[in-house]
C-alpha positions, 0 to 999 in steps of 0.5 A, a space after each residue: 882556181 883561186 889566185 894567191 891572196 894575202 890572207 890578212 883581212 883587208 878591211 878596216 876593223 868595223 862591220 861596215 854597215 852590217 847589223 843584226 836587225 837588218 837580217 831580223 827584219 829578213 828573217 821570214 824571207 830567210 825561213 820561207 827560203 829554208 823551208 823551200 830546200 828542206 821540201 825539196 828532199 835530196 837523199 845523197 845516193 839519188 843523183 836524180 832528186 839531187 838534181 831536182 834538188 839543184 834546180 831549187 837551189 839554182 833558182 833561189 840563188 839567182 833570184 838573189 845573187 842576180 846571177 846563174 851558177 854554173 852547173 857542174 855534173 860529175 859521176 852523175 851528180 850534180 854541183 853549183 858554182 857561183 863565181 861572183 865578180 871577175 877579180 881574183 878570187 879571195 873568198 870561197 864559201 862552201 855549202 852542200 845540198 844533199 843530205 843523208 834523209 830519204 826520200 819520204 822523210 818529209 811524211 814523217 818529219 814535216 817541216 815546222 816552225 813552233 816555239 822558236 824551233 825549226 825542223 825539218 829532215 836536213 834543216 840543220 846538216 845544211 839547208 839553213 847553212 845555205 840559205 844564210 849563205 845567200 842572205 848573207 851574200 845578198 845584203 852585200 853590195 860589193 863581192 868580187 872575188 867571192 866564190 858559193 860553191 855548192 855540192 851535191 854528195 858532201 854526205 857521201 865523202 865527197 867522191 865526185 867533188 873533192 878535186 873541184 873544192 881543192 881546186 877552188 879553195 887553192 890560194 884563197 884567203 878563207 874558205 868559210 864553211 856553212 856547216 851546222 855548228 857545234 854544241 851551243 853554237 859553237 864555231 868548228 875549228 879543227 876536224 878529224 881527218 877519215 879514212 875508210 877501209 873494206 877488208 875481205 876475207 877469203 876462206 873455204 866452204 865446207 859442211 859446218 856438222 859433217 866435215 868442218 875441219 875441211 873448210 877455212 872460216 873466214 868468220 874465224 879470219 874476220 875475228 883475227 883480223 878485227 882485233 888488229 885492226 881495232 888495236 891500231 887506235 891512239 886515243 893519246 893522239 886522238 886515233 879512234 880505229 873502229 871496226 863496224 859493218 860486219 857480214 860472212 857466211 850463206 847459210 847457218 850450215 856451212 863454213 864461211 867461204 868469205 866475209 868482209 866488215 868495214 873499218 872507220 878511221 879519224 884522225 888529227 894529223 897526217 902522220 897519223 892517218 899514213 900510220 893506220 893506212 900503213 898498217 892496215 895494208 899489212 894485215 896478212 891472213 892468221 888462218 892456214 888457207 885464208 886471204 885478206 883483201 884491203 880495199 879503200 884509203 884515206 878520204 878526208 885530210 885533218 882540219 888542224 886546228 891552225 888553219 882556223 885560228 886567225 879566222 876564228 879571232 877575227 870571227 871573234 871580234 866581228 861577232 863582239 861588234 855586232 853584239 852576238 859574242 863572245 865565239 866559242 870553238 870546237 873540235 869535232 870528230 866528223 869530217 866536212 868539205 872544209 877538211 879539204 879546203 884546209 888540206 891544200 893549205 887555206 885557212 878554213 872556219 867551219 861550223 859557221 851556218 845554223 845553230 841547234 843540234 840532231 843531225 842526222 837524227 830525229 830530233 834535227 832542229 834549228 833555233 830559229 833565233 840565232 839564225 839573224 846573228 849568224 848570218 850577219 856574222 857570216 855577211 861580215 866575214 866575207 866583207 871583212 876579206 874584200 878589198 874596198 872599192 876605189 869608188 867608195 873610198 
């Protein structure tokens, strides 16, 4: 756990020495790095090609931390923590290594780097963003209190990791988050909350031509069911309550015993993510006969707008000294490790790694010549929250 800092930056309002070209002229080395993580293919729900995938990811940062992670396994997969220095902890970046492409996509999306574009399957949601991690961390001299934590099922909800970026984001000054950015760059400074529910239904078979009024249709039920819950949105206050997956039944013949479908919630506030959860674990069955059944719950806290604010200002004026600015910022509906570091109280900046677009998609790239920038922003920001060294003072 992180021990309580100030969250005012403790540098003088220069870069300190850090410049664009210096990561230009490393830019091979960074995508002969992103092109190792992407080649190493690392499918969330494969806890073993994650852990081959750690093992890459392990070795490049050793080679330029000068340092072994810890290896953290939970529930079968596999996490890496870098606690750099022995001061307290001030800085926590966050990264995740496993993505949602499996495996074989390499067959049919190669790694390629043509016309200032880099692709590859997880390029951009994250192996760039944690290859800039390193660099950035590496052309530093000084990082004591710097914490790299790197997990292994961000894709998933984060079931295994969300108790160990807590704990390490608890009392720090900033937890900068590595993910991809926003359209055209953009930094990421507010993120819904999410939430994720199965609901059952549980009727009574019966033959659907010879005696259908003896059964209880749980597609009937599900149907009842789906309009209230869909009815729970807010778009005023950004509440989107989306009914998706959807199965009942055995056989075209029969009345359907049982269904179930699954709902997505995202939310900006608490309130509201305690509004729906409330309401949904309500839902009382429409049909005489039938059982509703609710399972899941809140999974991801809301990234207000607030805990990114003051970072995002700084970012700002760093990225102007530098040269690559001006910043601009977006609130996005997906969710991140970072909504957890928010959501114990530290100020979180996300959307900080690459910049390009197609997560998740076939068109997932990276504009290779923004990635010497974004990385020398990512070096300062760091920089920016350390004390000086006595001896360099």
């Amino acid at each position: 756990m992180c021990t309580t800092a100030s969250a005012r930056p403790r540098r003088c309002p220069d870069v300190a020495g850090i410049d664009v070209d210096r990561f230009r002229a490393a830019f091979p080395a960074l995508t002969a790095d992103i092109e190792r993580l992407v080649t190493c293919e690392s499918p969330s729900a494969d806890r073993a090609a994650v852990a081959r995938s750690a093992e890459v990811v392990a070795a490049m940062g050793t080679a330029h931390l000068g340092a072994a992670p810890e290896e953290i396994v939970l529930d079968g997969r596999t996490h890496l923590r870098w606690r750099l220095g022995d001061g307290p902890r001030r800085v926590l970046l966050l990264a995740h290594h496993d993505t949602v492409w499996p495996l074989g996509s390499l067959d049919t999306h190669p790694f390629a780097v043509r016309d200032g574009v880099l692709r590859g399957p997880g390029c951009f949601d994250m192996k760039s963003g944690l290859a800039m991690a390193f660099h950035a961390l590496a052309a530093l001299s000084y990082v004591d209190g710097v914490t790299l934590l790197v997990t292994g099922d961000e894709e998933l909800g984060a079931p295994s990791s969300r108790e160990l970026i807590e704990s390490e984001a608890a009392g720090c000054a900033a937890a900068l988050v590595l993910e991809a950015s926003a359209d055209g760059g953009a930094l990421k400074t507010e993120r819904k909350g999410i939430s994720r529910y199965d609901v059952l239904l549980h009727g009574r078979a019966a033959h659907a031509g010879l005696e259908p009024e003896r059964g209880v249709n749980a597609s009937m039920e599900a149907a009842h069911q789906i309009h209230a819950v869909a009815a729970l949105a807010d778009p005023a206050a950004g509440t989107t309550v989306t009914p998706t997956l959807l199965s009942a039944g055995t056989t075209t013949n029969t009345v359907p015993a049982a269904g179930r479908f699954a709902v997505d919630v995202r939310v900006r506030d608490v309130a509201e993510q305690a509004r729906v959860d409330a309401a949904i674990r309500e839902l009382r069955p429409v049909l005489e006969g039938a059982g509703v059944e609710v399972e899941g719950g809140p999974n991801r806290p809301p990234m207000p707008a607030a805990s990114s604010a003051a970072l995002f200002r700084r970012a700002g004026q760093l990225a102007d000294r530098l040269g690559i600015g001006p910043l601009t910022s977006a609130a996005v509906g997906g969710a991140s490790d970072g909504n957890f570091a928010a959501g114990v109280g530290t100020p979180t900046l996300d959307g900080l790694g690459a910049v390009g677009g197609g997560a998740h998609a076939d068109d997932e790239h990276v504009l290779v010549d923004e990635l010497p920038g974004r990385t020398a922003l990512v070096a300062a920001l760091i920089e920016d929250f350390l004390p000086v060294r006595k001896d360099a003072q």
